[in-house]
N, CA, C and O atoms as CSV, one atom per row, in Angstrom:
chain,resi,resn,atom,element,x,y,z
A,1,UNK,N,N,15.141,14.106,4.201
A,1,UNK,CA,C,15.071,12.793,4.856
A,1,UNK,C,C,16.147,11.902,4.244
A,1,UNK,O,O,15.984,11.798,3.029
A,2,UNK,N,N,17.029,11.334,4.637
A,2,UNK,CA,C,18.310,10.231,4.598
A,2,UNK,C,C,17.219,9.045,3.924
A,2,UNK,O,O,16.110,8.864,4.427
A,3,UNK,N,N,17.589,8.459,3.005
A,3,UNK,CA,C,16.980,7.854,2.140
A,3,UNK,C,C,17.189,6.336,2.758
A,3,UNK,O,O,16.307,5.484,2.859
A,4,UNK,N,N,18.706,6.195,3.185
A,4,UNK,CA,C,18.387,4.703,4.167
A,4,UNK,C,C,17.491,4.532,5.320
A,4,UNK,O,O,17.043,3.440,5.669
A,5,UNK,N,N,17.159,6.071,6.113
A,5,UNK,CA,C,16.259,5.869,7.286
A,5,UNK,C,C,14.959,5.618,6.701
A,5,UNK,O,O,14.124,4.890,7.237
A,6,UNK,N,N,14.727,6.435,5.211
A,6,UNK,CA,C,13.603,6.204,5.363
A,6,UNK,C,C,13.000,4.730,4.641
A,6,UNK,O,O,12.001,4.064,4.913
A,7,UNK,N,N,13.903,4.576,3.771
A,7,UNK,CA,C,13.484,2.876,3.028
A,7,UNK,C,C,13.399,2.151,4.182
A,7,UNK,O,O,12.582,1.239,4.059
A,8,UNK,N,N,14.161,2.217,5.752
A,8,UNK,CA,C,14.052,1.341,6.757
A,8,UNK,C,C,13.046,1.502,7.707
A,8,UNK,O,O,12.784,0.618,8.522
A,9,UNK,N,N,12.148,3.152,7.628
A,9,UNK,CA,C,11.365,3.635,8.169
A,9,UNK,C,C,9.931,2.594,7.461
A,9,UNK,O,O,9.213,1.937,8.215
A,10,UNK,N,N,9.709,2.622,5.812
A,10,UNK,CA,C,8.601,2.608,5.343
A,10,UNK,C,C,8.361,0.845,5.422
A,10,UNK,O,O,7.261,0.313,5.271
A,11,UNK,N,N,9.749,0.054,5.711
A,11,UNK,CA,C,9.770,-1.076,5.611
A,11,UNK,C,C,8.947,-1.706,6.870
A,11,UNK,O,O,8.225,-2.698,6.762
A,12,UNK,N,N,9.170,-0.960,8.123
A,12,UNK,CA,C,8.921,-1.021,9.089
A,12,UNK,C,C,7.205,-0.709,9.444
A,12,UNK,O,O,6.571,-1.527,10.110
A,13,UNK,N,N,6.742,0.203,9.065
A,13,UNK,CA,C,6.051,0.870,9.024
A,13,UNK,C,C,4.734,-0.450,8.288
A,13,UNK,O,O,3.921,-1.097,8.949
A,14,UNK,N,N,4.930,-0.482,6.866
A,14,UNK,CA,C,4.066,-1.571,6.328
A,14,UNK,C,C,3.879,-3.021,7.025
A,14,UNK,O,O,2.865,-3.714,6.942
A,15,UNK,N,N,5.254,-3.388,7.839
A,15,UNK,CA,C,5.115,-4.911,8.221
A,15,UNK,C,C,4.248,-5.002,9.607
A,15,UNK,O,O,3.943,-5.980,10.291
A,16,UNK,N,N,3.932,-3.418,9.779
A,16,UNK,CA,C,3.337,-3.909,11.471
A,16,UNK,C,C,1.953,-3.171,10.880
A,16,UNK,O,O,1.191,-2.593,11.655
A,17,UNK,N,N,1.740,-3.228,9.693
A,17,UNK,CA,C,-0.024,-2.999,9.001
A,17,UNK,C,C,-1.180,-4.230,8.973
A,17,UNK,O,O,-2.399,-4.313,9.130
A,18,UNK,N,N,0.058,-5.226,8.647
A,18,UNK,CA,C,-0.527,-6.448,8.273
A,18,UNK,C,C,0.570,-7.746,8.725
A,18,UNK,O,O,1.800,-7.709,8.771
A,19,UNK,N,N,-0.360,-8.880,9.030
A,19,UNK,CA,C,0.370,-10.030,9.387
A,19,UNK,C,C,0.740,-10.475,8.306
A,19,UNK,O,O,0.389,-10.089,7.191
A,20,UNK,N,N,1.606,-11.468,8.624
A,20,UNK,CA,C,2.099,-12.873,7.529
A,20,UNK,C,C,0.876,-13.231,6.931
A,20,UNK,O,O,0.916,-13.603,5.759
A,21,UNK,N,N,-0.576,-13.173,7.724
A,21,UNK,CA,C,-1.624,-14.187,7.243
A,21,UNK,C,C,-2.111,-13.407,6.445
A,21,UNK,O,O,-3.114,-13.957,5.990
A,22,UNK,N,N,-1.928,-12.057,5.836
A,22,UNK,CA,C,-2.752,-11.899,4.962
A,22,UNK,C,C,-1.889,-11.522,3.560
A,22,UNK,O,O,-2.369,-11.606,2.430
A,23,UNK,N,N,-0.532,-11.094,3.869
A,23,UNK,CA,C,0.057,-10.386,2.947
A,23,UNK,C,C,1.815,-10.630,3.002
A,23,UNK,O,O,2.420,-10.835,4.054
A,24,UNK,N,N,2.379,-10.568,1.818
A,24,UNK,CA,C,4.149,-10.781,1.635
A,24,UNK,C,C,5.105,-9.533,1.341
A,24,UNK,O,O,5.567,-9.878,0.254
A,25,UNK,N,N,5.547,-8.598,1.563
A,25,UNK,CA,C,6.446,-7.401,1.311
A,25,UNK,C,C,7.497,-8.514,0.247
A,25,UNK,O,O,8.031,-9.539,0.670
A,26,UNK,N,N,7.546,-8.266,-0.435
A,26,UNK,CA,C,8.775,-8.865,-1.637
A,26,UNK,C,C,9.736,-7.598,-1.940
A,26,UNK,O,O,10.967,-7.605,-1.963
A,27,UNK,N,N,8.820,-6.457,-2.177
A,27,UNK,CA,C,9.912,-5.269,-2.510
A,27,UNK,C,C,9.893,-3.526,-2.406
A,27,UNK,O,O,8.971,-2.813,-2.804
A,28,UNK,N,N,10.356,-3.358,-2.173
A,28,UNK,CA,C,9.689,-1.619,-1.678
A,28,UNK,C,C,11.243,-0.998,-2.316
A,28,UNK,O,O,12.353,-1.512,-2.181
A,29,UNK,N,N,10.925,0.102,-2.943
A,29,UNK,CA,C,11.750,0.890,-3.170
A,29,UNK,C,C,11.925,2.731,-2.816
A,29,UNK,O,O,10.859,3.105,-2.325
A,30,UNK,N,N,12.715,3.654,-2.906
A,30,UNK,CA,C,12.504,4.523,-2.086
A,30,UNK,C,C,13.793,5.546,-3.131
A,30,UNK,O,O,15.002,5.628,-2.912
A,31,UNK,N,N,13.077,6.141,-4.140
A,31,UNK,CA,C,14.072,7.509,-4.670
A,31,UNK,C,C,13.688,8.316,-4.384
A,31,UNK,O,O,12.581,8.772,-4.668
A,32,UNK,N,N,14.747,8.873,-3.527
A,32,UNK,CA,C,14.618,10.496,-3.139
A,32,UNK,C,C,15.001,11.446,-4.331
A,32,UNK,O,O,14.503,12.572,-4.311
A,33,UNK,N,N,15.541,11.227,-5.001
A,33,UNK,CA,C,16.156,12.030,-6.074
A,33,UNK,C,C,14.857,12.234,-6.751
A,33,UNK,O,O,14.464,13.398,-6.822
A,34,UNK,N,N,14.080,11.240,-7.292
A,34,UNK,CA,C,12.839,11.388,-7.988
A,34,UNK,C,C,11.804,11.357,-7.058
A,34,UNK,O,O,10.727,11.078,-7.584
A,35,UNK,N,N,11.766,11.510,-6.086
A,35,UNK,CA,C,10.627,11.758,-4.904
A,35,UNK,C,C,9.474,10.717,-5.943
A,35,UNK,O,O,8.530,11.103,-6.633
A,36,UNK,N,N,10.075,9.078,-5.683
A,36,UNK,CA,C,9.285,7.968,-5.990
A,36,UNK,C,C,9.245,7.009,-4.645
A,36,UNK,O,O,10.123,7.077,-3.784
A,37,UNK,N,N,8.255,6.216,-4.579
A,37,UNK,CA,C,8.078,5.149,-3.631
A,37,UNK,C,C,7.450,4.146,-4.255
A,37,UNK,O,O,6.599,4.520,-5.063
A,38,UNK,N,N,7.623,2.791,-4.121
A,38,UNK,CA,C,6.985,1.872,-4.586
A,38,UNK,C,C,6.900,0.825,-3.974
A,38,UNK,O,O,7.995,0.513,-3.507
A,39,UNK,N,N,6.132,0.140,-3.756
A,39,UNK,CA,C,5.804,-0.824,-2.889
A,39,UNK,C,C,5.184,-1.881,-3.285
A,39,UNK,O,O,4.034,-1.582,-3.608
A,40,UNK,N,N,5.471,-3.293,-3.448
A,40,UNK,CA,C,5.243,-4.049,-4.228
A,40,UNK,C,C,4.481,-5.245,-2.953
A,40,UNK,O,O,5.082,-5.398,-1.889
A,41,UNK,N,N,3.127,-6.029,-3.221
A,41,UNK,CA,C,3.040,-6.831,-2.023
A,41,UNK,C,C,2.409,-7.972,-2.542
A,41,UNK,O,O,2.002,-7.907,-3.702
A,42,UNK,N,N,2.254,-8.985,-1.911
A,42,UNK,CA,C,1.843,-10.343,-2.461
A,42,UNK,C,C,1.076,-10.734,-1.639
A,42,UNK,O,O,1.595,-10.493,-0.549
A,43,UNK,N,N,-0.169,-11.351,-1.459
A,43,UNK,CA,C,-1.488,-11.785,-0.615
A,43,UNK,C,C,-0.910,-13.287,-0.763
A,43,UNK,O,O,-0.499,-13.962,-1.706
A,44,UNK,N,N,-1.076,-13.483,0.614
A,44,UNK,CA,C,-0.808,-15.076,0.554
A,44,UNK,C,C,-1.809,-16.164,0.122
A,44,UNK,O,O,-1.527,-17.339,0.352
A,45,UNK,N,N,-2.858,-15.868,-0.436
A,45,UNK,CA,C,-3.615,-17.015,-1.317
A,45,UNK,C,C,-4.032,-15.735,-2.911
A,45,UNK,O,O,-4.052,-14.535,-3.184
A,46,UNK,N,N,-4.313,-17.203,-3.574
A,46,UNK,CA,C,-4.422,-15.861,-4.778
A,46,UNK,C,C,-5.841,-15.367,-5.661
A,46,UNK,O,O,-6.231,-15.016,-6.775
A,47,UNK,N,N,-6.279,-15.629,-4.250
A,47,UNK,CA,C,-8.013,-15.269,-4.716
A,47,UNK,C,C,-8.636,-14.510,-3.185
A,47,UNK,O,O,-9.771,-14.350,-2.736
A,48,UNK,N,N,-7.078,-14.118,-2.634
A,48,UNK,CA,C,-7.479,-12.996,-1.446
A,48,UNK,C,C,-8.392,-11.946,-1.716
A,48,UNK,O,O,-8.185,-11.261,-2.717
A,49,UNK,N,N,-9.311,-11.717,-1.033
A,49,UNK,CA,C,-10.697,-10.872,-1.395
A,49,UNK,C,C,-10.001,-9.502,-0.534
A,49,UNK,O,O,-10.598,-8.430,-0.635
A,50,UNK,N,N,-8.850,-9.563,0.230
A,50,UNK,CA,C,-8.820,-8.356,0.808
A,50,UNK,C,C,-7.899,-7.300,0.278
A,50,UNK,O,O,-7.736,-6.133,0.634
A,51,UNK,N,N,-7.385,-7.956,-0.591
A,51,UNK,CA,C,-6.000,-7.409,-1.871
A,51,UNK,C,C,-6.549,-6.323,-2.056
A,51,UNK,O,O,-5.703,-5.753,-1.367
A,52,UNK,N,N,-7.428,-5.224,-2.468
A,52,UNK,CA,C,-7.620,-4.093,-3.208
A,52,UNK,C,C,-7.431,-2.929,-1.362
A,52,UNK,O,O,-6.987,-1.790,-1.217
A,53,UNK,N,N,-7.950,-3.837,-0.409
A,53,UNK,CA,C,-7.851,-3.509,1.029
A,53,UNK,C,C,-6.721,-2.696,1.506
A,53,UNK,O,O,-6.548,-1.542,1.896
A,54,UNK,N,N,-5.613,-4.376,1.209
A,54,UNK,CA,C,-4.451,-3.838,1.453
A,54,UNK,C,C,-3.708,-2.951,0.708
A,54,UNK,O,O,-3.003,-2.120,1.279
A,55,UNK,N,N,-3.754,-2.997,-0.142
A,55,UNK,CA,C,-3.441,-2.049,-1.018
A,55,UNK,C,C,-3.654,-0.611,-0.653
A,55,UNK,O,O,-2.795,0.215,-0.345
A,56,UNK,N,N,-5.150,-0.437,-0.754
A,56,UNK,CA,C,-5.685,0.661,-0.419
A,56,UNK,C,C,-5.105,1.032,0.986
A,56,UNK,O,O,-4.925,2.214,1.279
A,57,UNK,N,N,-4.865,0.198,1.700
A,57,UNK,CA,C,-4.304,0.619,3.406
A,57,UNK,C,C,-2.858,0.829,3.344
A,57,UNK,O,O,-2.291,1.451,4.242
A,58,UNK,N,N,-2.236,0.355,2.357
A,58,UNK,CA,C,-0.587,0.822,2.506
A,58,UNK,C,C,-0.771,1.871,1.736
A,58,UNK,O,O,0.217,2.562,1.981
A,59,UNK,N,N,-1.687,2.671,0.623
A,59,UNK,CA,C,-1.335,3.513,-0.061
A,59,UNK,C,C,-1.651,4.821,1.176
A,59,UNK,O,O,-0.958,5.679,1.723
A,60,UNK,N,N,-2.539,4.562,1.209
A,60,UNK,CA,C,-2.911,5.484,2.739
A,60,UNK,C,C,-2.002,5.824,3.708
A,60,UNK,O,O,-1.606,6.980,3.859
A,61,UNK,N,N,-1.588,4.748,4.476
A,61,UNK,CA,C,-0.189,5.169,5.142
A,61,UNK,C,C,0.734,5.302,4.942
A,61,UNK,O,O,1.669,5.165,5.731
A,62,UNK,N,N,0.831,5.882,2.849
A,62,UNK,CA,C,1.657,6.163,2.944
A,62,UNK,C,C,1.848,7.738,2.478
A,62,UNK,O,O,2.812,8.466,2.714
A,63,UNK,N,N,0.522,8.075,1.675
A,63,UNK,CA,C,-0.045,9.386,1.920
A,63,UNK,C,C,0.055,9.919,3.014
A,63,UNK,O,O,0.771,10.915,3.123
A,64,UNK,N,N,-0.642,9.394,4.122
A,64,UNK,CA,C,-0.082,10.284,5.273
A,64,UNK,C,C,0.954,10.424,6.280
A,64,UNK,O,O,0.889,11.212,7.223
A,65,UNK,N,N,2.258,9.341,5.959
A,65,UNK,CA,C,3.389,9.440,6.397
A,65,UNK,C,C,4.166,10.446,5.786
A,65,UNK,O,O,4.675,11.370,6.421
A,66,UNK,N,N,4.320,10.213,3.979
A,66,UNK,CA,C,5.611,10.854,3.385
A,66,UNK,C,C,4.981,12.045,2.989
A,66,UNK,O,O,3.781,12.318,3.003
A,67,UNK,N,N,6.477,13.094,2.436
A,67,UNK,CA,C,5.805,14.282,2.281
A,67,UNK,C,C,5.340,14.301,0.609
A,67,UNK,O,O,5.863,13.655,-0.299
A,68,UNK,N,N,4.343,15.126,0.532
A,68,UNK,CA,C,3.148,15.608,-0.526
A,68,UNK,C,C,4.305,15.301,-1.817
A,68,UNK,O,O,3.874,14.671,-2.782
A,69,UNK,N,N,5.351,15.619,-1.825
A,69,UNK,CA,C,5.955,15.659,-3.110
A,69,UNK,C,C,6.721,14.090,-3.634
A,69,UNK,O,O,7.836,13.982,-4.143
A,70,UNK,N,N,5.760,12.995,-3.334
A,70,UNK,CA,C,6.317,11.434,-3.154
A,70,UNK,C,C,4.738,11.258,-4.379
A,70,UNK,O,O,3.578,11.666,-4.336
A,71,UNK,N,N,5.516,10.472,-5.310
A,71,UNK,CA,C,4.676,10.344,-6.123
A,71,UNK,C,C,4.729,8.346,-5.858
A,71,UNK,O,O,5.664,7.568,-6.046
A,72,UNK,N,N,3.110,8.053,-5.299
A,72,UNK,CA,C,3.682,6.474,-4.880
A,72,UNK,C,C,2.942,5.394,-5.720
A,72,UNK,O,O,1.870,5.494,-6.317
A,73,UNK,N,N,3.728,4.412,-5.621
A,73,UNK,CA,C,2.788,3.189,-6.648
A,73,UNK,C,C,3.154,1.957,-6.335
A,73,UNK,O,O,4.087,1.256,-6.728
A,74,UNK,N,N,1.779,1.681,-5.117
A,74,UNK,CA,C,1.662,0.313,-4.837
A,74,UNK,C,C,0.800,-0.537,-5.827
A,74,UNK,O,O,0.048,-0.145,-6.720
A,75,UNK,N,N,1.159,-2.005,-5.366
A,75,UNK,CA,C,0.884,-2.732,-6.489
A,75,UNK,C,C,1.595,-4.430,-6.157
A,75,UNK,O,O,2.658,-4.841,-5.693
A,76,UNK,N,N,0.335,-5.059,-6.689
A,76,UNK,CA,C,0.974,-6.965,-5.906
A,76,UNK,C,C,1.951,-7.070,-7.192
A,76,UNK,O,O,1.948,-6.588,-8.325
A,77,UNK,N,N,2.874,-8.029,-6.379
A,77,UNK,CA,C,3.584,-9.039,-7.482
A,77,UNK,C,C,3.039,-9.781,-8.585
A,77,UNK,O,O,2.270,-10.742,-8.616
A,78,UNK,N,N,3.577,-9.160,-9.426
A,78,UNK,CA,C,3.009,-10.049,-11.093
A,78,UNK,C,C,2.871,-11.339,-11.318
A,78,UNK,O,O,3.948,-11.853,-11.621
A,79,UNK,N,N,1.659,-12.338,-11.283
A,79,UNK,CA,C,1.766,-13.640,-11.300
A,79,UNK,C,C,0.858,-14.312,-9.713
A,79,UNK,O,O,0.355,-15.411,-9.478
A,80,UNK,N,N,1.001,-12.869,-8.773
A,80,UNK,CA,C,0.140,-13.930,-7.563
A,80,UNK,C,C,-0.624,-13.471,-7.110
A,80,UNK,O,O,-0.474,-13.544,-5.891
A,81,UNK,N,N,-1.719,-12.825,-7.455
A,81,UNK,CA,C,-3.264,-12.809,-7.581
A,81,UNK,C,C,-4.147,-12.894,-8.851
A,81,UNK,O,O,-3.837,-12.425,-9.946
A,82,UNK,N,N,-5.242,-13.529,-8.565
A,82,UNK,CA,C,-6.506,-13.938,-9.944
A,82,UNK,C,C,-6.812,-12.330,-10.134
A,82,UNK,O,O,-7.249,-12.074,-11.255
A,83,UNK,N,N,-6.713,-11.560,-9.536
A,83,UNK,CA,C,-7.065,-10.107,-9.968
A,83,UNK,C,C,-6.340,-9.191,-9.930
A,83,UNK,O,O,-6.835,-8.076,-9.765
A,84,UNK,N,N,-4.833,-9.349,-10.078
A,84,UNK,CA,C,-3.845,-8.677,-10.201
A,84,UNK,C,C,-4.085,-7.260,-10.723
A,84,UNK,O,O,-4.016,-6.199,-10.102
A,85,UNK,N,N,-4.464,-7.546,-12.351
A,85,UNK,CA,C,-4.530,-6.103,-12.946
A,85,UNK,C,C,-5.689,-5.634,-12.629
A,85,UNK,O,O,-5.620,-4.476,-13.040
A,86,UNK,N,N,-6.914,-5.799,-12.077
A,86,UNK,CA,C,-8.024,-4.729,-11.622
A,86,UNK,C,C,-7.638,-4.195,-10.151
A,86,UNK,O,O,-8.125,-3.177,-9.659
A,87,UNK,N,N,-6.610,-5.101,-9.462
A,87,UNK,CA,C,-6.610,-4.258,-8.146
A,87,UNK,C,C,-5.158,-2.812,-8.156
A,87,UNK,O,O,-5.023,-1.771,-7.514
A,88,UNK,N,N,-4.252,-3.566,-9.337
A,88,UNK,CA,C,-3.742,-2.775,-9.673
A,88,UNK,C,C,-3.710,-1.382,-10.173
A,88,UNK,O,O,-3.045,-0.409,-9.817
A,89,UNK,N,N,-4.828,-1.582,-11.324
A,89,UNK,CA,C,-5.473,-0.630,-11.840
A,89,UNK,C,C,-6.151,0.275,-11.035
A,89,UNK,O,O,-5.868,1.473,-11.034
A,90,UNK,N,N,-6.948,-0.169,-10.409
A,90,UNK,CA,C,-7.287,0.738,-8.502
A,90,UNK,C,C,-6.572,1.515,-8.547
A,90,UNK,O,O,-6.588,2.651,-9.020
A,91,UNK,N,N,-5.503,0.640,-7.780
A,91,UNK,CA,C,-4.647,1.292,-7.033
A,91,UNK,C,C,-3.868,2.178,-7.844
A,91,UNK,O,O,-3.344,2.913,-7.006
A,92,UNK,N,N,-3.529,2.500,-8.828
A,92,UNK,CA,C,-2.919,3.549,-9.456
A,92,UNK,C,C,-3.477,4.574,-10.022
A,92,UNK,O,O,-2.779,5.496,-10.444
A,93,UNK,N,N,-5.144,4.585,-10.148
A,93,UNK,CA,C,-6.156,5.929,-10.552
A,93,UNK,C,C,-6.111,6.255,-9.436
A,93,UNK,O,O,-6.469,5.657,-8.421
A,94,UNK,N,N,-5.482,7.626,-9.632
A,94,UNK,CA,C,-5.604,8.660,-8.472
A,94,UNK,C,C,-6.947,9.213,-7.835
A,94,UNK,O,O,-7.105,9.533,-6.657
A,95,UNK,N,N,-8.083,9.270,-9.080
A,95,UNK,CA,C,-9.397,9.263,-9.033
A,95,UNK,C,C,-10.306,8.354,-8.215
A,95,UNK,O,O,-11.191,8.667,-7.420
A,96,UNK,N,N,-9.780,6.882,-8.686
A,96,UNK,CA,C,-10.635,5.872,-7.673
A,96,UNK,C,C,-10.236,5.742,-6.416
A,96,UNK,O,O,-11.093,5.262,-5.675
A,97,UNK,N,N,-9.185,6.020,-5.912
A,97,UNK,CA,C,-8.189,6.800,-4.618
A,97,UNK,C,C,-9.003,7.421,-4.003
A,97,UNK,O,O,-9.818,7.032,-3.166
A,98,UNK,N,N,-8.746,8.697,-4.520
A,98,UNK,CA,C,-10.229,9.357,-3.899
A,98,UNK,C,C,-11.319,8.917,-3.670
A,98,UNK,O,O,-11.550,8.809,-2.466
A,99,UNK,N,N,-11.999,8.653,-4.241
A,99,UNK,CA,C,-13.187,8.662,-4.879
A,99,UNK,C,C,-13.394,7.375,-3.248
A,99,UNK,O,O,-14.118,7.468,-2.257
A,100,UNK,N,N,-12.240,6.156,-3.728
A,100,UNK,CA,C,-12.481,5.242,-2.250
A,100,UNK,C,C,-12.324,6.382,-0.993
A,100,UNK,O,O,-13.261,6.357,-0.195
A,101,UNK,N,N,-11.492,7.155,-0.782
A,101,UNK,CA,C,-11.065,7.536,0.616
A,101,UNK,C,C,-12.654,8.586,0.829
A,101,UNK,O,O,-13.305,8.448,1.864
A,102,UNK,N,N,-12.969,9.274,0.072
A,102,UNK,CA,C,-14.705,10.035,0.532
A,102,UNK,C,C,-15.686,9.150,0.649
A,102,UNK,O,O,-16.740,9.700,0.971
A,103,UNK,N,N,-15.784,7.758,0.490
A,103,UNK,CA,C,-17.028,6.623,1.180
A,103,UNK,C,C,-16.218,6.495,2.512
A,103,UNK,O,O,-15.186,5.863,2.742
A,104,UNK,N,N,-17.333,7.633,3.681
A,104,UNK,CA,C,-17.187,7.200,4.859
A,104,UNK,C,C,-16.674,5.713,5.514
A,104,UNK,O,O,-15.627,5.430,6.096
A,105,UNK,N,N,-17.888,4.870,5.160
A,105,UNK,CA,C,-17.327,3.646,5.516
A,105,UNK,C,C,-16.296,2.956,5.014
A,105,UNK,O,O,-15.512,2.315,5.713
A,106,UNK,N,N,-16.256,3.026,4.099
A,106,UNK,CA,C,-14.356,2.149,3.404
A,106,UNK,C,C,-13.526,3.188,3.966
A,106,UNK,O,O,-12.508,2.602,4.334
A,107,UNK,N,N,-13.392,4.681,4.286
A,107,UNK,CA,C,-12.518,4.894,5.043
A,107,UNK,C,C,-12.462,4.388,6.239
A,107,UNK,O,O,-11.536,3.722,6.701
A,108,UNK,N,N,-13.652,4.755,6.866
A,108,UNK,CA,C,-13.436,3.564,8.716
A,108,UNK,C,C,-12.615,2.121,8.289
A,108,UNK,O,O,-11.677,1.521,8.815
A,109,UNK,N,N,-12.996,2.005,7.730
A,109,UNK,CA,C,-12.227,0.164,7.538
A,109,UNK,C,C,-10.664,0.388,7.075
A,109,UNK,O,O,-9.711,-0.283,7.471
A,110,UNK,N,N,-10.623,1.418,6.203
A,110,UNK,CA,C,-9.445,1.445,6.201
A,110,UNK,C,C,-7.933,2.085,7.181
A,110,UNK,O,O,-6.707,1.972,7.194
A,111,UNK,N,N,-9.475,3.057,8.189
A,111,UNK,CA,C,-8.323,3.466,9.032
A,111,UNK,C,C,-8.507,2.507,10.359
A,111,UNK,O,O,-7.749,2.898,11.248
A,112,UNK,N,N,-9.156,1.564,10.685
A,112,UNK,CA,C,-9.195,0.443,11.162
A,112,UNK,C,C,-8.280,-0.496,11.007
A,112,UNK,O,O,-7.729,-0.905,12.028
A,113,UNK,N,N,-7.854,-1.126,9.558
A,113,UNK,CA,C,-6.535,-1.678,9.180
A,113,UNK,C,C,-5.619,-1.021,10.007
A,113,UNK,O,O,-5.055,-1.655,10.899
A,114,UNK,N,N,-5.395,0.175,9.826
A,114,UNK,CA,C,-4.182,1.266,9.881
A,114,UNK,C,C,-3.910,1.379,11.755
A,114,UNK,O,O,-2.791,1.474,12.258
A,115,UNK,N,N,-5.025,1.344,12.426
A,115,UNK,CA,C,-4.880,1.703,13.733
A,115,UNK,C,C,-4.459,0.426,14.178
A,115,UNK,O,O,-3.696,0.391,15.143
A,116,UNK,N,N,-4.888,-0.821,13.545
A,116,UNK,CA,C,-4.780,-2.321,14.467
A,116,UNK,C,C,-3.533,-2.630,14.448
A,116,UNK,O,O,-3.100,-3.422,15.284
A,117,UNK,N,N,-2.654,-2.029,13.427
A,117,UNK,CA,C,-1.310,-2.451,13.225
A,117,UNK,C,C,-0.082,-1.509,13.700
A,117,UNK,O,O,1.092,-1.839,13.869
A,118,UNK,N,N,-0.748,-0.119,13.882
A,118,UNK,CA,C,0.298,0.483,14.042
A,118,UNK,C,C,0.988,0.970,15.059
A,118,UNK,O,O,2.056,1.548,14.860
Protein backbone atom coordinates (compact mmCIF):
# COMPACT_ATOMS: atom_id res chain seq x y z
CA UNK A 1 0.00 0.00 0.00
CA UNK A 2 1.59 3.65 -1.13
CA UNK A 3 1.88 5.21 2.17
CA UNK A 4 0.49 8.72 0.83
CA UNK A 5 -2.81 6.87 -0.30
CA UNK A 6 -3.04 5.44 2.65
CA UNK A 7 -2.31 8.36 5.38
CA UNK A 8 -5.04 10.10 2.91
CA UNK A 9 -7.18 6.95 2.97
CA UNK A 10 -7.18 6.69 7.04
CA UNK A 11 -7.59 10.53 7.24
CA UNK A 12 -10.63 10.23 5.37
CA UNK A 13 -11.92 7.34 6.70
CA UNK A 14 -11.90 8.69 10.61
CA UNK A 15 -13.47 12.22 9.66
CA UNK A 16 -16.69 10.67 8.26
CA UNK A 17 -16.82 8.40 11.87
CA UNK A 18 -17.53 11.33 13.78
CA UNK A 19 -18.70 14.99 13.53
CA UNK A 20 -17.00 18.24 14.58
CA UNK A 21 -19.52 17.92 17.61
CA UNK A 22 -18.00 15.31 19.21
CA UNK A 23 -14.35 15.01 18.31
CA UNK A 24 -10.88 17.00 16.67
CA UNK A 25 -8.29 14.84 14.35
CA UNK A 26 -5.05 17.04 15.33
CA UNK A 27 -2.75 14.19 14.07
CA UNK A 28 -2.53 10.79 12.51
CA UNK A 29 0.53 9.30 11.42
CA UNK A 30 1.18 6.32 9.05
CA UNK A 31 4.84 4.15 8.89
CA UNK A 32 4.87 1.69 6.54
CA UNK A 33 8.38 0.83 7.10
CA UNK A 34 7.46 0.02 10.78
CA UNK A 35 3.92 -1.13 9.97
CA UNK A 36 2.84 1.75 12.78
CA UNK A 37 -0.37 3.90 12.81
CA UNK A 38 -1.25 6.43 15.20
CA UNK A 39 -3.94 8.45 15.63
CA UNK A 40 -4.18 11.13 17.93
CA UNK A 41 -7.92 12.84 18.70
CA UNK A 42 -9.29 15.55 20.87
CA UNK A 43 -13.14 15.56 22.21
CA UNK A 44 -14.41 18.88 21.98
CA UNK A 45 -15.37 19.46 25.71
CA UNK A 46 -13.09 17.98 28.27
CA UNK A 47 -15.28 15.98 30.38
CA UNK A 48 -16.70 14.21 27.07
CA UNK A 49 -18.23 10.97 28.47
CA UNK A 50 -17.96 9.49 24.94
CA UNK A 51 -13.97 9.70 24.66
CA UNK A 52 -13.17 5.97 25.61
CA UNK A 53 -16.22 5.47 22.65
CA UNK A 54 -14.43 7.16 20.24
CA UNK A 55 -11.53 5.87 20.74
CA UNK A 56 -12.69 2.50 20.94
CA UNK A 57 -14.57 3.20 17.41
CA UNK A 58 -11.49 4.50 15.55
CA UNK A 59 -9.41 1.67 16.97
CA UNK A 60 -11.92 -0.69 15.45
CA UNK A 61 -11.99 0.77 12.11
CA UNK A 62 -8.96 0.55 12.12
CA UNK A 63 -8.47 -3.11 12.94
CA UNK A 64 -10.67 -3.86 10.36
CA UNK A 65 -9.48 -1.64 7.58
CA UNK A 66 -5.51 -2.11 7.78
CA UNK A 67 -3.69 -5.20 7.35
CA UNK A 68 -3.02 -7.57 10.62
CA UNK A 69 0.66 -6.54 10.56
CA UNK A 70 -0.19 -2.54 11.67
CA UNK A 71 0.61 -2.29 15.13
CA UNK A 72 -1.94 0.87 16.12
CA UNK A 73 -2.10 3.46 18.95
CA UNK A 74 -4.89 5.68 19.32
CA UNK A 75 -5.00 8.10 21.92
CA UNK A 76 -6.47 12.02 22.77
CA UNK A 77 -4.21 14.93 22.81
CA UNK A 78 -2.24 15.52 26.00
CA UNK A 79 -3.83 18.28 28.07
CA UNK A 80 -7.65 17.99 26.63
CA UNK A 81 -9.52 15.58 28.51
CA UNK A 82 -10.19 15.23 32.61
CA UNK A 83 -9.52 11.51 31.80
CA UNK A 84 -6.92 11.50 29.42
CA UNK A 85 -4.70 8.80 30.96
CA UNK A 86 -7.53 6.16 31.90
CA UNK A 87 -9.01 6.40 28.42
CA UNK A 88 -5.68 6.17 27.15
CA UNK A 89 -4.66 3.45 29.11
CA UNK A 90 -7.87 1.55 27.56
CA UNK A 91 -7.09 2.16 24.65
CA UNK A 92 -3.64 0.73 24.50
CA UNK A 93 -4.30 -2.79 26.63
CA UNK A 94 -4.73 -5.00 23.98
CA UNK A 95 -6.59 -7.11 26.65
CA UNK A 96 -9.26 -4.47 27.57
CA UNK A 97 -9.65 -4.24 23.57
CA UNK A 98 -10.80 -7.39 23.61
CA UNK A 99 -12.18 -7.98 26.43
CA UNK A 100 -14.52 -4.50 25.21
CA UNK A 101 -15.07 -5.94 21.59
CA UNK A 102 -16.69 -9.70 23.24
CA UNK A 103 -19.54 -7.51 25.37
CA UNK A 104 -22.15 -8.00 22.75
CA UNK A 105 -23.65 -4.80 23.49
CA UNK A 106 -20.61 -2.28 23.48
CA UNK A 107 -19.89 -3.99 20.29
CA UNK A 108 -23.48 -3.05 18.76
CA UNK A 109 -22.75 0.51 19.85
CA UNK A 110 -19.67 0.44 18.56
CA UNK A 111 -20.46 -0.87 15.25
CA UNK A 112 -23.35 1.59 15.28
CA UNK A 113 -20.77 4.55 15.58
CA UNK A 114 -19.00 2.84 12.64
CA UNK A 115 -22.11 2.27 10.30
CA UNK A 116 -23.63 6.00 10.97
CA UNK A 117 -20.55 7.50 9.61
CA UNK A 118 -19.33 5.49 7.09
Amino acid sequence: IEIKHMSRRLNQMIYRMFTQEYVVFGFQQVNDAESTVAVEFTPTIPHCSMATLIGLSIKVKLIRSLPERFKLDVHITPGTHASEHAVNKQLADKERVAAALENSHLLEVVNQCLSARS
